[in-house]
N, C-alpha and C positions, 0 to 999 in steps of 0.2 A: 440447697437449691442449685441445680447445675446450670451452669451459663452458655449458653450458645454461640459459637462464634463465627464468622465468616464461612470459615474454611471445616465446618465441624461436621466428621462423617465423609469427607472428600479422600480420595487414596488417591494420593500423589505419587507416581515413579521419576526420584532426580538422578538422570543420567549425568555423569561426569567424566570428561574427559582431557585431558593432559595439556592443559592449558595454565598460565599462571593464575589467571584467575578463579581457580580452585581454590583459592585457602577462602574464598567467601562464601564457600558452598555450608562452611558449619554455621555460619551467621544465620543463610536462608532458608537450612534445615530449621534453626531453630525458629523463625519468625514463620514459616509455614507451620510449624508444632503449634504455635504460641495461639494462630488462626483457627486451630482445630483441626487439623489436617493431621492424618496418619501417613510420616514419610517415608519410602524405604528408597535406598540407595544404590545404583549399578554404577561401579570406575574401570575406566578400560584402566591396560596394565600402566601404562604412562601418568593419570590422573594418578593416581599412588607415589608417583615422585616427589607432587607437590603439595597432597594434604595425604597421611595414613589414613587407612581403613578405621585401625583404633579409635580415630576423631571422629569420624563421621558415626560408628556406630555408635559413640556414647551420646552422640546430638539426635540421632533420630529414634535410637533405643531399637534398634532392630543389627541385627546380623550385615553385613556388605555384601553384598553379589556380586562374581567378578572373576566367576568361572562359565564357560560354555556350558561344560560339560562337569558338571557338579555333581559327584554322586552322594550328595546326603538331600540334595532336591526330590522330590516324590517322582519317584518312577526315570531319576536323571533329565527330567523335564523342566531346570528351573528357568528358562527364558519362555514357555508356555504358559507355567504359574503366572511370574511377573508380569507378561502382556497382558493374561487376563482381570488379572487384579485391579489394577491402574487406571482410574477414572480417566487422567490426562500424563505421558509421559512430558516431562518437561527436560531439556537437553541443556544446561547452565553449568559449566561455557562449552558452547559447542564451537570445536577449534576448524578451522580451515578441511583440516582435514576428516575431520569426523564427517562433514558438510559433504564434503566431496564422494565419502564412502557411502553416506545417505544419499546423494542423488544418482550413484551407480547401484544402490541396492545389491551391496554388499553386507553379506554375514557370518563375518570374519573371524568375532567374538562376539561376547553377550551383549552388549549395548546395541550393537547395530540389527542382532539376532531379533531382537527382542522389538524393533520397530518394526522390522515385520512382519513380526506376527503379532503385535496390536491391534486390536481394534478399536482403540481410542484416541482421541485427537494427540498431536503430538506437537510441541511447540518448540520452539528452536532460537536459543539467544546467542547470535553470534559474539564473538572474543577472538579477538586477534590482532596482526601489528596491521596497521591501515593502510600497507601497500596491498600486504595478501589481501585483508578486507577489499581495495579495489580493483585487485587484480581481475580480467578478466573471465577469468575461470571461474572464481568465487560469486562473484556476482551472477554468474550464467546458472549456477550450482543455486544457486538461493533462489532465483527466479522461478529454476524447475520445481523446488520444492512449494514453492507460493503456489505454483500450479496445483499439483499435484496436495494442495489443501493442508500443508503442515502450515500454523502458526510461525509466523518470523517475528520474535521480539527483540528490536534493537539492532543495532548496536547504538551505544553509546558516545560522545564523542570527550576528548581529554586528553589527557597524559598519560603515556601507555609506561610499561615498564622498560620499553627498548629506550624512551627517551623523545619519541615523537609523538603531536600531539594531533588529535585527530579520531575519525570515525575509527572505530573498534571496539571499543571498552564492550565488557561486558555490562548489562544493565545492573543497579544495583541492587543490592537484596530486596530492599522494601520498597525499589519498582517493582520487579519480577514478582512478588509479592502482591501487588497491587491487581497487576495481569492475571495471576491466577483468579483473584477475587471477584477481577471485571468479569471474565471468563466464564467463570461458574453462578454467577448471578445476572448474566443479562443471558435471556434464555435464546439459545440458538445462533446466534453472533452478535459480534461487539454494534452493530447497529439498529438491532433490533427497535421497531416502536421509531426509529429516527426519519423523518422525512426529505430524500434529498432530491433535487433540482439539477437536469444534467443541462447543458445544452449543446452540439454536437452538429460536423458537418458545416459546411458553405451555406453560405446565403445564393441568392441571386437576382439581383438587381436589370428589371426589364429595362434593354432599350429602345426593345418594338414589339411586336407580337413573336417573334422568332429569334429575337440575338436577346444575350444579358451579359453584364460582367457578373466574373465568381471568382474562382480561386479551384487551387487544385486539393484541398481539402477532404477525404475520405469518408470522413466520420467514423473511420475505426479505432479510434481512441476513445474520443466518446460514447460510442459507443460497448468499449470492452469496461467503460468506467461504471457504466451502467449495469453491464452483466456481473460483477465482479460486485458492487454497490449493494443490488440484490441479491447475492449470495450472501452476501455480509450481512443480511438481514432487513437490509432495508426498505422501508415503503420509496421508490423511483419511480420518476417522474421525466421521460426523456423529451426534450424540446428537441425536434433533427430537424436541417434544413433539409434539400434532396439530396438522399443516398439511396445507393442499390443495396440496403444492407440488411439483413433479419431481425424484428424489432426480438431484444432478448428475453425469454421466459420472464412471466411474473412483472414486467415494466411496464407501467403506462407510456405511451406513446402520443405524444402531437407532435403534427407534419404541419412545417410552416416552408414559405417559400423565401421572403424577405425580410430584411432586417426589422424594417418595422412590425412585420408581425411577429418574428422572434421575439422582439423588444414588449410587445402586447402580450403576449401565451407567455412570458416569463412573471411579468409585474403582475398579470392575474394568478398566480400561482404562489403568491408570496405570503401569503394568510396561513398556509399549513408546511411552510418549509422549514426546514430547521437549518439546513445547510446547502448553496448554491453553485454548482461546479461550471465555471462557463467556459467551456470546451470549446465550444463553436468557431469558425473562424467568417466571423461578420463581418460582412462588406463595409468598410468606412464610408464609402458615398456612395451617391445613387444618382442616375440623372437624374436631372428636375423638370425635364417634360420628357412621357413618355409616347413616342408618336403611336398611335392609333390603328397605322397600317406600314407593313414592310418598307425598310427605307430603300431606297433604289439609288444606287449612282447613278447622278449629274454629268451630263455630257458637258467636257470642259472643266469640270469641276471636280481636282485632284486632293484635297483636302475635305476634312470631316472637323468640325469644332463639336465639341459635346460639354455641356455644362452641368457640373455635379456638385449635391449639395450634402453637407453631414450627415450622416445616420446617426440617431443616440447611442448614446455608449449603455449598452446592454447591464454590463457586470456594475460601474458607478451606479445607475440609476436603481438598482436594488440593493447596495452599501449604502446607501444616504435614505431608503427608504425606510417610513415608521415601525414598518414589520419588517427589519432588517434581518437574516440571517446569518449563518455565518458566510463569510464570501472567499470560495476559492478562487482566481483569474488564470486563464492564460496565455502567455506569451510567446507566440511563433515571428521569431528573429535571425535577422541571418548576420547579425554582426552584432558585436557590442553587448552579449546576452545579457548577462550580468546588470549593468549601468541600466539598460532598458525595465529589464524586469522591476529592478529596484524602485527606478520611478515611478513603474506604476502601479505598485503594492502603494506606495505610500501618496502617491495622486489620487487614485482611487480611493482610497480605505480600504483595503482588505486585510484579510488574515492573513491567505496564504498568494502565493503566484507561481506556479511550474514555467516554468520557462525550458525552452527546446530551441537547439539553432535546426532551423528546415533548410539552411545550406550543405549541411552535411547530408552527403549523401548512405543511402539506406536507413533512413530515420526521419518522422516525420511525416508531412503530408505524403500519402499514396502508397506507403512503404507497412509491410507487417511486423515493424519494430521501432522504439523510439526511445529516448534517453532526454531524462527532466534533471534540471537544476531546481530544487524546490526552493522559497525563500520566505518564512517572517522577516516580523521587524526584528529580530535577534536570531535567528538563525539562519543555516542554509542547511539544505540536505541533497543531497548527490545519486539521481536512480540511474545504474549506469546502463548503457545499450541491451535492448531485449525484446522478445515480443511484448504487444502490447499488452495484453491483459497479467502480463506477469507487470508491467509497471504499473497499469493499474492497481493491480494489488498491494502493491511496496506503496503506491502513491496516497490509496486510501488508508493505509495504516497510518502515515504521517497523519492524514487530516485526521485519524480518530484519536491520536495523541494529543494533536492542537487542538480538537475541539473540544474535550472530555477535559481541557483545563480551567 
C-alpha cells in the first residue's frame, strides 16, 4: 500500500548558496524527501565551501548542478532543463548577496541563470549577519523582490555564527518545510478562503456644513494593504474614509466619512472576518454640536471655543467582541514608538500592532514609503524604509505567520 505524503509528486529545485547556513541544507533535503518531494540541487561555487556536493547528492539521490555551462546537460541547456522542471525554486540560504544579484537580474552562473528563466514561483529564505540583514541595501533588495512576486521566508531571529544575536538566521528546516507544504496546499496563496477587514484613510469629523477636523492621512497604506491582501488570495473588505484613491481589483469597498460610521461598517462586518487590519487613522474626537449652517466670525469676537467629545475606539471594540477576529492595530507616533505601541497591543487586546514614527520625514502620512515596528506580546519585527506596498507585503507575511499559529 503506498502512502501519500504532503509533498508527494511536488519537484522542488533547492538553490544553495555560500552561506554558513548551508550545512542545514542536507537536513531539508532530507525532510522535503521524507514529504514526498523529489529534490534536485543547484550550489553556486561558494555554497561548496561549506557543505560538498558529495553530501548533498547522497541526501537528495540526484547528481548536483553547478555548472553554467554543462556539457553532459541535453543539448548544454541544463539551467533550461532545471527551470522547467521545478514546481517551486526555493533559495535556502539565500546570502546578502545572492539577494542582490536577484534584484539586478543577473546571470552570472546557474543559480541566478536559472531564476530567469523559471517560470515557477520562487521563494527566498534570507541568512545572514543582521547588520547586512538591515542594511539598507538589503532591505531595498527584498522589497523589490516582494514586488516583483518572489516569496520572502524569513529570516529568522537568534544567535548567529558571528556571535550577534538577532534578525538573520535562516528559517529552520522543518519551518522552510512547513512553507513549502502551506505553499502547495492552500491553493493560489497563503490566504486563500481567508476573510480580512482593512480599514484605511482619515476620518472627518463635521464642524459645520463646510469645515471638519481630519488628519493628513493618505490612505495609501491601506490601501496598498488591501491590494497586496488580495493578491495574497484573500476575500478583502476595504472600510476607507475619504481618499482620492483607486479602490484596488477584486476588493470590496465601503466609503464611510466619520468615525462613527467607520466604527458601524467595521462591527457590521464582523460575522465573516477572520482577520481585522485597522489602518485608518480615526479622528479621536468630534465636536458635539454640529452647527447646521456656516459659522461666521463675530464682530469683537477674537476667539472660537469648540467642545469635543470621544469617538469609540474602532480596533478595541472588535478585540472584545463575540466574533472576535484576529486584531492587527495601528499606531502613528511621533515620539516614544515603542512604549506607545506596546501599550496599546496590550490595552487593546490585540495580536499584532505596526507602529510608524509619522515624524520622520519621508514616511508615513502623505509620503509613497513607510517603515513599521511590528510588535506581539513576544515579539518585535522591524520592516525597514520602502514603498508601501512592498511593506505591505513584508507586513502581511508577519500576520500570516502570527495568524496560522
Amino acid at each position: 500500500m503506498s502512502v501519500i505524503h504532503a509533498l508527494t509528486g511536488k519537484k522542488i529545485l533547492l538553490g544553495i548558496s555560500g552561506g554558513i547556513a548551508a550545512y542545514k541544507c542536507a537536513e531539508l533535503t532530507r525532510r522535503l524527501k521524507d514529504q514526498g518531494a523529489d529534490v534536485r540541487i543547484v550550489m553556486t561555487s561558494s555554497a561548496k565551501e561549506f557543505i560538498t556536493p558529495l553530501t548533498m547528492q547522497a541526501v537528495s539521490g540526484h547528481a548536483i548542478a553547478d555548472d553554467l555551462l554543462d556539457p553532459n546537460a541535453e543539448a548544454g541547456m541544463g539551467h533550461i532543463e532545471l527551470a522547467k522542471w521545478a514546481d517551486i525554486v526555493l533559495l535556502a540560504p539565500a546570502t546578502a548577496n545572492l539577494i542582490a544579484r536577484l534584484r539586478a537580474g543577473l546571470a552570472d552562473e546557474l543559480l541566478t541563470t536559472l531564476c530567469l528563466a523559471t517560470p515557477s514561483p520562487i521563494a527566498v529564505s534570507p541568512a545572514m549577519n543582521m547588520e547586512m540583514y538591515q542594511a539598507a541595501a538589503t532591505q531595498e533588495n527584498i522589497s523589490v523582490l516582494a514586488l516583483r512576486g518572489l516569496l520572502i521566508w524569513g529570516p529568522g531571529e537568534g544567535p548567529q555564527a558571528c556571535g550577534d544575536i538577532g534578525p538573520g538566521r535562516m528559517l529552520e528546516p522543518q519551518q522552510l518545510v512547513a512553507r513549502v507544504v502551506d505553499f502547495f496546499n492552500v491553493p493560489h496563496a497563503v490566504f486563500a478562503d481567508v476573510n480580512i477587514t482593512i480599514t484605511a484613510g482619515p476620518t472627518q469629523e463635521a464642524l459645520d456644513p463646510v469645515r471638519y477636523i481630519s488628519n493628513h492621512s493618505s490612505g495609501k497604506m491601506g490601501f496598498s494593504l488591501a491590494e497586496v491582501a488580495q493578491k495574497m488570495g484573500a476575500n478583502v473588505t476595504l472600510i476607507s474614509g475619504p481618499v482620492n484613491l483607486t479602490t484596488p481589483t477584486n476588493v470590496k469597498r465601503i466609503d464611510v466619512k466619520t468615525a462613527l460610521e467607520m466604527h458601524k461598517a467595521s462591527l457590521e462586518n464582523l460575522n465573516s472576518c477572520d482577520i481585522f487590519i485597522a489602518c485608518a487613522a480615526v479622528a479621536d474626537y468630534r465636536p458635539e454640536v454640529v452647527a447646521q449652517h456656516k459659522m461666521k466670525k463675530q464682530q469683537g469676537i477674537d476667539d472660537l471655543t469648540l467642545k469635543l467629545v470621544k469617538n469609540p475606539d474602532i480596533i478595541a471594540d472588535v478585540a472584545k467582541d463575540k466574533n472576535r477576529p484576529f486584531c492587527v492595530g495601528f499606531a502613528a507616533e511621533t515620539k516614544d514608538v515603542e512604549c506607545y505601541a506596546k501599550d496599546k497591543l496590550k490595552r487593546k487586546n490585540l495580536d499584532l500592532i505596526a507602529a510608524n514614527d509619522v515624524a520622520k520625514a519621508g514616511q508615513g502620512f502623505n509620503s509613497e514609503k513607510n517603515a513599521l515596528s511590528v510588535f506581539s506580546a513576544q515579539q518585535r519585527f522591524d520592516i525597514k524604509l520602502a514603498d508601501k506596498k512592498a511593506v505591505a507585503h513584508q507586513l502581511l507575511e508577519i500576520i500570516y505567520q502570527q495568524y496560522k499559529q
